[in-house]
N, C-alpha and C positions, 0 to 999 in steps of 0.2 A: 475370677470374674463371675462365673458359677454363682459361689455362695455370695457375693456382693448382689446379684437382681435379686435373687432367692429373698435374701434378709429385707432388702427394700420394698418387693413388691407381691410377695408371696399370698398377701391378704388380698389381694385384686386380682390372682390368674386362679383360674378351674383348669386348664389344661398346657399342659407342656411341649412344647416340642424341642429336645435338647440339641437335636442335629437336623439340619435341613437337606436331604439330598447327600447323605456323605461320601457314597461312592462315586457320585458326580464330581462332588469338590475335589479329591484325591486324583481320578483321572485328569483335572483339567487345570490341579496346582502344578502335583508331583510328579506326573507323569507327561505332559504336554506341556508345562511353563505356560499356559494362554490363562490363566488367571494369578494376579497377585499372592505374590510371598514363593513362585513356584520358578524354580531356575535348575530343574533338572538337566543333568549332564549326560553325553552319549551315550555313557553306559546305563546310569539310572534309566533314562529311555529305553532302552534294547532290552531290558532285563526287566521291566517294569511290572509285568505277570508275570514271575516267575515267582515260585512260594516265598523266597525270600524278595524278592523285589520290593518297591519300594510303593506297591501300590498297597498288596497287603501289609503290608508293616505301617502303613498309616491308616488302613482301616483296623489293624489289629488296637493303635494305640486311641483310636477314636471310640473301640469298643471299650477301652476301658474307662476312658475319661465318662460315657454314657452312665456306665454301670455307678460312680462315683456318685456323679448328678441325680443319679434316679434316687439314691440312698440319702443325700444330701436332703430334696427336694421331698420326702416322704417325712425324712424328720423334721425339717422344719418349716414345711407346709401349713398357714394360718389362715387357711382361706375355710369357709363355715360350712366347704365335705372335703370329702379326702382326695388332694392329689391325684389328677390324672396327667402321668408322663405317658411321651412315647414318640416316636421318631415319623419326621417324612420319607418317605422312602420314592425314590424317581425308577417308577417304570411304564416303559415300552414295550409296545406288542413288536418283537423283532420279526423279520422274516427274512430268507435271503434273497436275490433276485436270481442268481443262478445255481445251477451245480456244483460249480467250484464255490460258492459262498457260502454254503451247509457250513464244513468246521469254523469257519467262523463266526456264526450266528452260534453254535455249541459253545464255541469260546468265549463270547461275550454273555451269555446267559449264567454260563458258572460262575463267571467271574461279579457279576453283575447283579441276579437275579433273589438268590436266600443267601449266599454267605456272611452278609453284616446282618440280617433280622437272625439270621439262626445265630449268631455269635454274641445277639443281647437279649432274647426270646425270654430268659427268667428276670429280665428288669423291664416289661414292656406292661404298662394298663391297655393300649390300644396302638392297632399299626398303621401308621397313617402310610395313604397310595398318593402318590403324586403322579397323574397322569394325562397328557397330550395326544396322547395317536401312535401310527403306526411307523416303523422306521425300515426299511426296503434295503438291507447290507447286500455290498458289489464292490468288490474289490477289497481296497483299503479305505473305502467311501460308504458313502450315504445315496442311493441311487434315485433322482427322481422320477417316479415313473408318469408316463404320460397322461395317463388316462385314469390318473386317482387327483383328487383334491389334496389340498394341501392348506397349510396356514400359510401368513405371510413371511413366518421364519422359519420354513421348510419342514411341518410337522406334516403327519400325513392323515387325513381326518378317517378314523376308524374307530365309531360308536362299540362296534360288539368286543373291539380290545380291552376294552374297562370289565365289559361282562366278564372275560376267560379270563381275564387278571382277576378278579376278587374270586371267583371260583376256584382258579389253582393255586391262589395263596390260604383260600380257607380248608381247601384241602389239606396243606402242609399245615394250618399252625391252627387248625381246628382243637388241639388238644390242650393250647394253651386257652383255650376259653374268653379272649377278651373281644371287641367288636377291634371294625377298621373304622376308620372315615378317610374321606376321598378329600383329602389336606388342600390339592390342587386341581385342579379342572380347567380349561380354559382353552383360548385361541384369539392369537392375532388377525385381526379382520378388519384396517379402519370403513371397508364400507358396510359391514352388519351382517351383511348379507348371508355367509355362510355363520355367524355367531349365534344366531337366531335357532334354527334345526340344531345347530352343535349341541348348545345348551338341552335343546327337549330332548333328542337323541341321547345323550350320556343320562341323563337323569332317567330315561325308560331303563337304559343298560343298567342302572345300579338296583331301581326297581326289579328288574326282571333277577337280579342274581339277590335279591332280598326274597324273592317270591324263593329263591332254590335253598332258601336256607343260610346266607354270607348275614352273618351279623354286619349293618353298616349303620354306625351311631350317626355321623353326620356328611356334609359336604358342604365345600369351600370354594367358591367360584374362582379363577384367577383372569381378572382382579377387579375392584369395581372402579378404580379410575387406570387409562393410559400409561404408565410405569416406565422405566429406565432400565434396559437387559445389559447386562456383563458386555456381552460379545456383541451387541446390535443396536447399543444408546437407546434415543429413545426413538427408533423407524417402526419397529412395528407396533401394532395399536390392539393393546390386548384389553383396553376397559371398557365395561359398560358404559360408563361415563368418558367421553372425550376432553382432551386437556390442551386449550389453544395455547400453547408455549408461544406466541406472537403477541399477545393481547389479557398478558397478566395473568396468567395461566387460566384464564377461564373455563367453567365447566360446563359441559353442554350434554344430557343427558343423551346416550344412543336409545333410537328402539328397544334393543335388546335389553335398553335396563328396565323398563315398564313391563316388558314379557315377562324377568325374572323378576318383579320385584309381585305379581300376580301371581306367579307359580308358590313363591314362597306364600302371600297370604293367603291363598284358599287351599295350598296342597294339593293341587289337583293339575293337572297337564288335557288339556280336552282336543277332540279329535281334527276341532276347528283351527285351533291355534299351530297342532302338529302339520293341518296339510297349508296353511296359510303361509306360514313360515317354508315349507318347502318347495312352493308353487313358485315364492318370490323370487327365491334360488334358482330356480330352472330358467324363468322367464328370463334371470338376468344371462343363461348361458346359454339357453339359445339365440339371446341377441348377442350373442357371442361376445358380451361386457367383458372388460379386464378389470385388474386389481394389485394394487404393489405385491411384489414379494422380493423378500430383502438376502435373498440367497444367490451369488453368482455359482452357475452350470458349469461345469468342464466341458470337453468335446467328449467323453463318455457316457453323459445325463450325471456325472457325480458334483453332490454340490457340497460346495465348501464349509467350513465351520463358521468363518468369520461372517459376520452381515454385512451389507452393501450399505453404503453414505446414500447411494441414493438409487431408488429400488427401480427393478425391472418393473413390465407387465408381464403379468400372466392371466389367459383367459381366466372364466370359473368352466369347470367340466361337467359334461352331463352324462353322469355316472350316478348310479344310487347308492350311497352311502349310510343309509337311513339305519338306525340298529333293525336288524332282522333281515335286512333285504341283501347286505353287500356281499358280494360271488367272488370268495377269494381265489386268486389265479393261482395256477403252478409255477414250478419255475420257468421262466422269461428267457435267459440267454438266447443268444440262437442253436447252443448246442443242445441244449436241454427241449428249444421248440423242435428241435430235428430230430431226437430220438421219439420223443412225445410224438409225434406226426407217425412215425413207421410202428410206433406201438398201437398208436389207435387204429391205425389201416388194416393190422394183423388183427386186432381184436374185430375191427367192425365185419374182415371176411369171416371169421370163425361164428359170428351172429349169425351173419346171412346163413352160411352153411348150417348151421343147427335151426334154423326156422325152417330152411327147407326141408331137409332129413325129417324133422319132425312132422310136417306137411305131409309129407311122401307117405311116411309111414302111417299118420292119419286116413290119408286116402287107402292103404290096402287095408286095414282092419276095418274100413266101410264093405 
């Protein structure tokens, strides 16, 4: 299939992407059965990370199919410059919610985070990032927490995670010398409201980590119309462009698409447009507005993977999320706030007493 596009359309692409997300696909064919062609058994399941398991073993055979493509697509590349392959890569700023959720936020980051770019690193022009926001691991879940925003398909909106993502992946593959570009971007929002800041927000974040040095050749909004998700049809609303599936699919341009379609012509992000867009936001969450979100809750705040037929409300939260400004928490549990509480109580007497002591002894050398 490979060399069939290649041959037919090789004269019309300048950039490649041979795999979309592949350790997404592998977790959610081979290892969960929730996407097509995927009817893993008990065991395949229970063993699924393990080195032989059946997650690497289909990222192993995905790394080579890459490698093939890349060699394929180099030689018989007819487009009037040379071939740029290179992969989408899906990452999350993880974090855990408690104590006991540490090894598994370590766990899903090994498993997750370099081992397929490190295993195609010498067949790559450029690494595409495909990124959404923040993900809060609890349990065997996704925890939502109260007091941060979110998308309408339970992402968690966190501008400075793009920054620390191209920063610590230029760290690691600084030495392979190619740029990134930001493949995916984006957020489900059918009322704009939070898509608007999304948008200028990540676009500072990639700025600001251009300023540090990240080569980033480009970026790729997702999406410019309303789309169709695997696991969510079509509920949540992630275009610029709105799509009346009642009335002939009609398309009815959002705000947000006149915002970006300005940012793109002049290049510029101005201070008007950044507090404009953030003011709208707030107003909307002090009048304490809602909004769909297409995630059902458990009775622990854990939400599920599947999307809902037909969405909750959820306020919007007045929290600042802005790149620069967001005050990441510690860990949350109640046992992690209890120990955290008698830690700070002992530190804050040992303040007091070293202000005083110090006082004291100011006073006798008077």
């Amino acid at each position: 299939m490979c060399r069939l596009v290649v041959d037919r359309v090789s004269d019309l692409v300048d950039y490649w992407v041979v795999f979309n997300e592949p350790h997404v696909f592998v977790m959610l064919t081979y290892c969960a059965g929730a996407w097509p062609g995927g009817d893993p058994n008990a065991i395949e399941v229970a063993t699924s990370a393990l080195p032989t398991g059946v997650y690497n073993q289909a990222l192993h055979w995905m790394a080579i199919a890459h490698a093939e493509a890349y060699d394929y697509i180099h030689s018989k590349g007819e487009s009037k410059r040379k071939p740029v392959v290179g992969v989408a890569h899906h990452v999350s700023f993880t974090r855990p919610y408690g104590l006991f959720d540490v090894a598994a936020v370590t766990l899903a980051n090994s498993l997750t985070l370099f081992p397929y770019i490190d295993s195609i690193c010498d067949k790559l022009d450029f690494i595409g990032i495909n990124y959404y926001g923040q993900e809060v691991i609890s349990g065997p879940g996704l925890k939502l927490v109260d007091n941060d925003e979110y998308s309408e398909s339970g992402r968690g909106v966190y501008p400075d995670g793009l920054f620390r993502i191209l920063i610590r992946f230029n760290e690691r593959y600084k030495s392979l010398n190619i740029p990134f570009v930001v493949t995916e971007n984006g957020v489900s929002d059918e009322t704009d409201l939070i898509r608007k800041p999304y948008i200028l927000e990540h676009l500072l974040a990639i700025y600001a980590a251009i300023l540090m040095g990240v080569p980033v050749l480009g970026y790729l909004f997702w999406t410019t119309s309303d789309n169709w998700e695997w696991a969510d049809g079509y509920g949540p609303k992630f275009g610029l462009v709105a799509v009346d599936r009642a009335n002939n699919l009609a398309r009815k341009p959002r705000p947000s698409y006149y915002l970006f379609s300005k940012i793109v012509t002049t290049g510029k992000i101005t201070r008007h447009d950044r507090l404009a867009a953030w003011r709208e936001l707030q107003q909307a969450a002090f009048q304490k507005k809602t909004r769909p979100f297409f995630r059902a809750v458990d009775k622990h705040g854990r939400m599920y993977a599947g999307g809902l037929d037909r969405p909750i409300q959820r306020s919007f939260i007045l929290r600042d999320w802005r790149f620069g400004h967001y005050e990441m928490e510690g860990l949350q549990d109640p046992f992690s706030r209890f120990i955290t509480s008698i830690i700070s109580t002992i530190l804050w007497k040992k303040k007091i007493s070293y202000i005083e002591d110090e006082d004291i002894s100011y006073s006798l050398s008077c």
